[in-house]
Each structure stands twice: as C-alpha cells, then as structure tokens.
PADRENVO-176678 format. One line per field, with one value per residue: x, y, z of N, C-alpha, C, O in turn; chain; residue in one letter; residue number from 1. Coordinates in nm, 3 decimals. Layout:
! residues N
n.c1: c(X:...)
n.c2: c(Y:...)
n.c3: c(Z:...)
ca.c1: c(X:...)
ca.c2: c(Y:...)
ca.c3: c(Z:...)
c.c1: c(X:...)
c.c2: c(Y:...)
c.c3: c(Z:...)
o.c1: c(X:...)
o.c2: c(Y:...)
o.c3: c(Z:...)
chain: c(A:...)
resn: c(a:...)
resi: c(NUM:...)
! end
This chain:
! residues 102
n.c1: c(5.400:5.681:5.894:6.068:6.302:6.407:6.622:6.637:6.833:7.150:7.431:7.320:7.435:7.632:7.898:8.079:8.087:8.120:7.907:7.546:7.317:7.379:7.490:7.243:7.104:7.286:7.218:6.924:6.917:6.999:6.786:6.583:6.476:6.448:6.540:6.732:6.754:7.002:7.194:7.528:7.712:7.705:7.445:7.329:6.965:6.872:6.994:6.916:6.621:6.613:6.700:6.504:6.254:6.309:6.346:6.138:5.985:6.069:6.026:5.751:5.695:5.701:5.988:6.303:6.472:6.755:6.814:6.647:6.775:6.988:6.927:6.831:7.034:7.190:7.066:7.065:7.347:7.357:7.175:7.320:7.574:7.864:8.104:7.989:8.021:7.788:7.634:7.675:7.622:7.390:7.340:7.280:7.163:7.070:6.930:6.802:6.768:6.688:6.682:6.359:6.095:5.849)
n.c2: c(1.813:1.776:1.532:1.358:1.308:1.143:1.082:0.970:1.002:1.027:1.084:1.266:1.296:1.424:1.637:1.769:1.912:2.142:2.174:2.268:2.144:1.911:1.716:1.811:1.700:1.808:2.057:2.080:1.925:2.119:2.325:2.234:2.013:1.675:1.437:1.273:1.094:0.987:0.915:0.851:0.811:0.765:0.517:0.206:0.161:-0.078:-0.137:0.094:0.053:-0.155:-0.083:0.094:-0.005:-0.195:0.009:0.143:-0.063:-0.095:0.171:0.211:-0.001:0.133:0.179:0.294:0.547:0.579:0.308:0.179:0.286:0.111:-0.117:-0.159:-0.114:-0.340:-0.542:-0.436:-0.476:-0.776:-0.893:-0.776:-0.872:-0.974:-0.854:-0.603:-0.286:-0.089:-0.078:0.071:0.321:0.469:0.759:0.858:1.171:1.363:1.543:1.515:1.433:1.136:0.850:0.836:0.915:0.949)
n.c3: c(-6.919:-7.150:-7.057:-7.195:-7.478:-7.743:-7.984:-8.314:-8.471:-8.668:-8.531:-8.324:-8.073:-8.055:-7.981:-8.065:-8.292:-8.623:-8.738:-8.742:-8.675:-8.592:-8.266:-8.117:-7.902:-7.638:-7.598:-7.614:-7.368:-7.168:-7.238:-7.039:-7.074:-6.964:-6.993:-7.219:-7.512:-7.790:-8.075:-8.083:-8.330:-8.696:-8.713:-8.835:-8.949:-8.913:-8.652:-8.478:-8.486:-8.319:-8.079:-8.007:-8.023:-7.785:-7.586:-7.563:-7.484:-7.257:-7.126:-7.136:-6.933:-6.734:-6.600:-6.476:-6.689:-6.775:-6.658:-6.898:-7.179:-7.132:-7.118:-7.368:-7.520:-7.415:-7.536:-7.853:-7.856:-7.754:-8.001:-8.201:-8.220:-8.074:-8.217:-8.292:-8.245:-8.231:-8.013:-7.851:-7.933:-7.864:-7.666:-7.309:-7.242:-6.935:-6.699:-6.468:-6.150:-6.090:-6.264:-6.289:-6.535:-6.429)
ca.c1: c(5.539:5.794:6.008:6.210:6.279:6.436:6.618:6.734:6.953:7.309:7.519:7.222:7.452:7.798:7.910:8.211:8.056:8.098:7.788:7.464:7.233:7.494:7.503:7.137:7.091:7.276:7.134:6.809:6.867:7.020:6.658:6.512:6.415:6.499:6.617:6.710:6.861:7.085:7.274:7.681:7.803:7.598:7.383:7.200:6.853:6.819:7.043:6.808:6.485:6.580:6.698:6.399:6.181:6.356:6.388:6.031:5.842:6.127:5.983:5.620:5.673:5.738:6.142:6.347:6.516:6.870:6.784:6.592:6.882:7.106:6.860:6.797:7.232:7.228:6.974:7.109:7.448:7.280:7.115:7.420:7.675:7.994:8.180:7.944:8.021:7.652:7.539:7.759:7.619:7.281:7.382:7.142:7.223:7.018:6.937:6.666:6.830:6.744:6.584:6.201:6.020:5.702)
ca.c2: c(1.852:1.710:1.445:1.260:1.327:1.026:1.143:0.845:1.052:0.999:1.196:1.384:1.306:1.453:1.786:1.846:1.878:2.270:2.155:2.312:2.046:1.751:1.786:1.862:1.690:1.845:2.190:2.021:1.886:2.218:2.403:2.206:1.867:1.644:1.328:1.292:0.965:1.039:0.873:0.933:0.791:0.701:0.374:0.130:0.178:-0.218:-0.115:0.179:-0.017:-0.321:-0.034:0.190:-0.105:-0.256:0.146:0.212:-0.135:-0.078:0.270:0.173:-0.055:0.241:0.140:0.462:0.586:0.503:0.149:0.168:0.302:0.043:-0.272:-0.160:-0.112:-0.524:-0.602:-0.452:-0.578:-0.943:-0.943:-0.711:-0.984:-0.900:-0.775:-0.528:-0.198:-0.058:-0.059:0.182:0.455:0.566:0.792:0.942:1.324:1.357:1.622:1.454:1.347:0.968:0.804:0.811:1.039:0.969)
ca.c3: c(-6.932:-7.186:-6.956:-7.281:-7.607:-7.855:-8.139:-8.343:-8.597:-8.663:-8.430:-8.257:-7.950:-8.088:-7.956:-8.135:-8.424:-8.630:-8.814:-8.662:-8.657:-8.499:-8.080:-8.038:-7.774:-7.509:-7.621:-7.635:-7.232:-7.178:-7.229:-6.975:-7.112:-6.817:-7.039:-7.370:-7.588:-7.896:-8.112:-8.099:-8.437:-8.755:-8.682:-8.928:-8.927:-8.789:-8.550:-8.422:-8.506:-8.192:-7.966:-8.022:-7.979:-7.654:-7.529:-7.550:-7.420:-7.113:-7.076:-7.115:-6.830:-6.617:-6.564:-6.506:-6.854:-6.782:-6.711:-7.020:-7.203:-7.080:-7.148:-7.512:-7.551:-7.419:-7.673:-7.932:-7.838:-7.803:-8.118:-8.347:-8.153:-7.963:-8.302:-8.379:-8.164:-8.189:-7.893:-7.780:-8.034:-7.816:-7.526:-7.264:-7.140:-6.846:-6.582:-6.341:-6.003:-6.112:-6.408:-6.303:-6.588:-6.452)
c.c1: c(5.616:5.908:6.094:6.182:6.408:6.483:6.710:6.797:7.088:7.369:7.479:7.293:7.608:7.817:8.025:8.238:8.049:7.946:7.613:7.340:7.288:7.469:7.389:7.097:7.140:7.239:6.989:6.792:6.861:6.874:6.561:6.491:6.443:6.583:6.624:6.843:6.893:7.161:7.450:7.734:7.640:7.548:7.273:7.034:6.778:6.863:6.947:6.660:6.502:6.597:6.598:6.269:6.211:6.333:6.242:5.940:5.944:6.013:5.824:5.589:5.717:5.905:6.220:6.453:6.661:6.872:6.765:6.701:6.946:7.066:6.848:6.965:7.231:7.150:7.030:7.260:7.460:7.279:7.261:7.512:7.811:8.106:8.115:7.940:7.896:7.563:7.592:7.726:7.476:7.339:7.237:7.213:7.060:7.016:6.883:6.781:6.832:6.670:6.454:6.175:5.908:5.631)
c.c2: c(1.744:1.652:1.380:1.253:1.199:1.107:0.965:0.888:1.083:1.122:1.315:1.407:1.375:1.575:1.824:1.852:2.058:2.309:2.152:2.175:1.890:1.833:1.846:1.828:1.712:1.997:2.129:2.016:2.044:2.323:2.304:2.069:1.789:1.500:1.356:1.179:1.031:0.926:0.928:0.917:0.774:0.545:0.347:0.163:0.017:-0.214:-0.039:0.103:-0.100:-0.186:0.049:0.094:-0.133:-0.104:0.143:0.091:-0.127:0.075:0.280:0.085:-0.012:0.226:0.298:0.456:0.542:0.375:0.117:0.180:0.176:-0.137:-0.267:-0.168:-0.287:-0.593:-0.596:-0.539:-0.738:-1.005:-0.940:-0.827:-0.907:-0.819:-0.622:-0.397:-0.098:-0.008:0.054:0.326:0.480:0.552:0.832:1.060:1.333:1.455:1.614:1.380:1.194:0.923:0.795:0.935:1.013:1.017)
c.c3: c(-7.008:-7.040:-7.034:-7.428:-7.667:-7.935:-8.200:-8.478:-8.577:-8.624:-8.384:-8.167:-7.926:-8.036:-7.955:-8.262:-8.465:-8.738:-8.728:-8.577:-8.591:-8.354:-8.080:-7.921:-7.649:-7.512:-7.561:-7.415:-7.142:-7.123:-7.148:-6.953:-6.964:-6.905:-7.211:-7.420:-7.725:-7.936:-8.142:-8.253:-8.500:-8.734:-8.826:-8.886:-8.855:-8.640:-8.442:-8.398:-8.341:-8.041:-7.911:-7.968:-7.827:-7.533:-7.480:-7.468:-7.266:-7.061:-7.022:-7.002:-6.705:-6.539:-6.604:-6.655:-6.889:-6.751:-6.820:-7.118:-7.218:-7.090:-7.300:-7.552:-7.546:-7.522:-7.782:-7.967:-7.846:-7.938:-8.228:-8.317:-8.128:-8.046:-8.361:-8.243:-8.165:-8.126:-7.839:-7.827:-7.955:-7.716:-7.469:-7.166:-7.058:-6.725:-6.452:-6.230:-6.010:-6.198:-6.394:-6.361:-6.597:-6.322)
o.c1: c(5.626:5.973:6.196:6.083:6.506:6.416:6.794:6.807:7.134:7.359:7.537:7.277:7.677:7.714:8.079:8.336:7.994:7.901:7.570:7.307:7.226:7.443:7.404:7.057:7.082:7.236:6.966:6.706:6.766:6.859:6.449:6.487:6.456:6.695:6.558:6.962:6.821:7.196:7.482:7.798:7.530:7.634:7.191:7.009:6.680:6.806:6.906:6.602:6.409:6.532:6.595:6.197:6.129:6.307:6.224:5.843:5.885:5.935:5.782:5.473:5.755:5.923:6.210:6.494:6.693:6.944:6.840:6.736:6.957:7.135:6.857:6.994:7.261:7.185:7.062:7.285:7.537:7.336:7.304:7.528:7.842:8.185:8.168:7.860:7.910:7.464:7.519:7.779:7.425:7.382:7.129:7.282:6.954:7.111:6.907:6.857:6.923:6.561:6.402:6.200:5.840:5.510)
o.c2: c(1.632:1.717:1.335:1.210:1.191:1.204:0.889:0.814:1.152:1.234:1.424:1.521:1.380:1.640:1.897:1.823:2.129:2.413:2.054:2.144:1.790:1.951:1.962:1.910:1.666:2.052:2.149:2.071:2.084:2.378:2.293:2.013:1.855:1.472:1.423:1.174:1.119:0.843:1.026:1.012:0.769:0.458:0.415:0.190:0.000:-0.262:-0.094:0.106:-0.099:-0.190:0.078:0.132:-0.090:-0.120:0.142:0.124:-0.156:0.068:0.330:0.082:-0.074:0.267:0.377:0.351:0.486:0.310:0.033:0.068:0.135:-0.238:-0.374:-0.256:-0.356:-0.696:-0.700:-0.623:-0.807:-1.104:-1.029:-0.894:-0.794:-0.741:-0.548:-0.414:-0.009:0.063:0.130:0.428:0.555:0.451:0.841:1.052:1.311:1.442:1.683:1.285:1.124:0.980:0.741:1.042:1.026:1.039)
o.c3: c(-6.957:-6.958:-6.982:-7.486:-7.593:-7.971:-8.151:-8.576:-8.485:-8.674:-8.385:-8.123:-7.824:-8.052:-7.871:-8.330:-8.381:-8.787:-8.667:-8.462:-8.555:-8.331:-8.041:-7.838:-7.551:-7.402:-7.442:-7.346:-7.075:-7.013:-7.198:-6.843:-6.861:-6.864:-7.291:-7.389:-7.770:-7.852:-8.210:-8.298:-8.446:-8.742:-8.887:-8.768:-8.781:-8.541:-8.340:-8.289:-8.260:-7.936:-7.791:-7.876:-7.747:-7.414:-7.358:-7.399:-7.162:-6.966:-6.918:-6.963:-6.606:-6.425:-6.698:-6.705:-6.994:-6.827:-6.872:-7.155:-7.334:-7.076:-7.359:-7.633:-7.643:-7.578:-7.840:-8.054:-7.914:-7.984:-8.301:-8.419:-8.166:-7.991:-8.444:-8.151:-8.081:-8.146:-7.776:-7.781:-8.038:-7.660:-7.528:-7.065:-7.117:-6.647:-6.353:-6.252:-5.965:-6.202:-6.491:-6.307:-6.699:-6.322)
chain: c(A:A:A:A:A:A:A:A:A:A:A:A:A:A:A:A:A:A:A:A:A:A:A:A:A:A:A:A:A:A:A:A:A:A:A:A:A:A:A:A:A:A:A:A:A:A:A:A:A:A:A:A:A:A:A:A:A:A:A:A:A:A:A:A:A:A:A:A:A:A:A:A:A:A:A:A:A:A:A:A:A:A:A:A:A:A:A:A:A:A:A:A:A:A:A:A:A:A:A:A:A:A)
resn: c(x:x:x:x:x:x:x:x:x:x:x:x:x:x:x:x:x:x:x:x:x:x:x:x:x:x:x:x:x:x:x:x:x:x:x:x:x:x:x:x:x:x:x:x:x:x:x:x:x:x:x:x:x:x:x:x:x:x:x:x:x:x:x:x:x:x:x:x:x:x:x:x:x:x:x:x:x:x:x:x:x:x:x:x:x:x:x:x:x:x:x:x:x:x:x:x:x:x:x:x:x:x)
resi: c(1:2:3:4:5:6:7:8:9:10:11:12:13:14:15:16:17:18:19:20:21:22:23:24:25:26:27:28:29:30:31:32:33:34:35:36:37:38:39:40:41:42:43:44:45:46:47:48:49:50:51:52:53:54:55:56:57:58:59:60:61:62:63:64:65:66:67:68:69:70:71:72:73:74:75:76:77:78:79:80:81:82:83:84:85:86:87:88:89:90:91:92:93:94:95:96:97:98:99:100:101:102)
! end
C-alpha cells in the first residue's frame, strides 16, 4: 500500500490555484494516500535538494513523517539562514491519525 507520496514541484501544495495541475496534493491525499509533502510556493532546486535529502534519511530511520517534515524545514532553514523564507515552502497534508507510515 502507497503510505507517502513527495512531490517536489512548485506549488504542488497550493489550492487556490484555477490552473489544473497546481493543488495536487490535497486531491492526491483526498483519494486515499495517507501522507503527502508538497511544495506551497516556487522553491530553488538547492532548496528542495537539502530538504529532500534531510526528509528522506529522517524517514529511512523509521521517524513518523511529520517529524520528518519538520526536521528537513530546520535544515533547510539552518543551511538557507534566517533571511531566506524557504523552509516554509514544503507542507505535509496528512490523513493518518499520527505520523507512523510504517
């Protein structure tokens, strides 16, 4: 069973968008998914690269998804530094009672 889908494209996470392909991801959680990360605004691709990285060795170390989430946001935040609003651009829509998708 799909438990978490990633999208790391600019404003997968928008849903006030009249453009079909923006706001997939709460369609996306919508049909079932149980988690799902998105980006809200457009992000650099270095930007994505540290959170995608940090996202996934959190996840691989079995840590529930909104932790994960929320450790890859301080990373990037860390690294981009306190002027660079960033971190703030991957959300996570979520339907699972609590972040374990395993």
């Amino acid at each position: 069973m799909l438990t978490t889908i990633c999208l790391a494209t600019c404003e997968s996470a928008k849903t006030d968008s009249p453009q079909g392909f923006l706001g997939i991801a709460p369609k996306i959680v919508q049909k079932g998914v149980p988690a799902v990360v998105a980006m809200r605004y457009q992000v650099l691709v270095s930007t994505a690269e540290i959170f995608l990285e940090e996202f996934y060795n959190a996840i691989t170390e079995r840590k529930p998804v909104d932790w994960a989430v929320q450790w890859a946001r301080n990373q990037v935040s860390s690294d981009a530094g306190l002027d660079n609003r960033e971190f703030a651009t991957p959300v996570l829509f979520m339907r699972a009672d609590d972040g374990n998708i395993f």
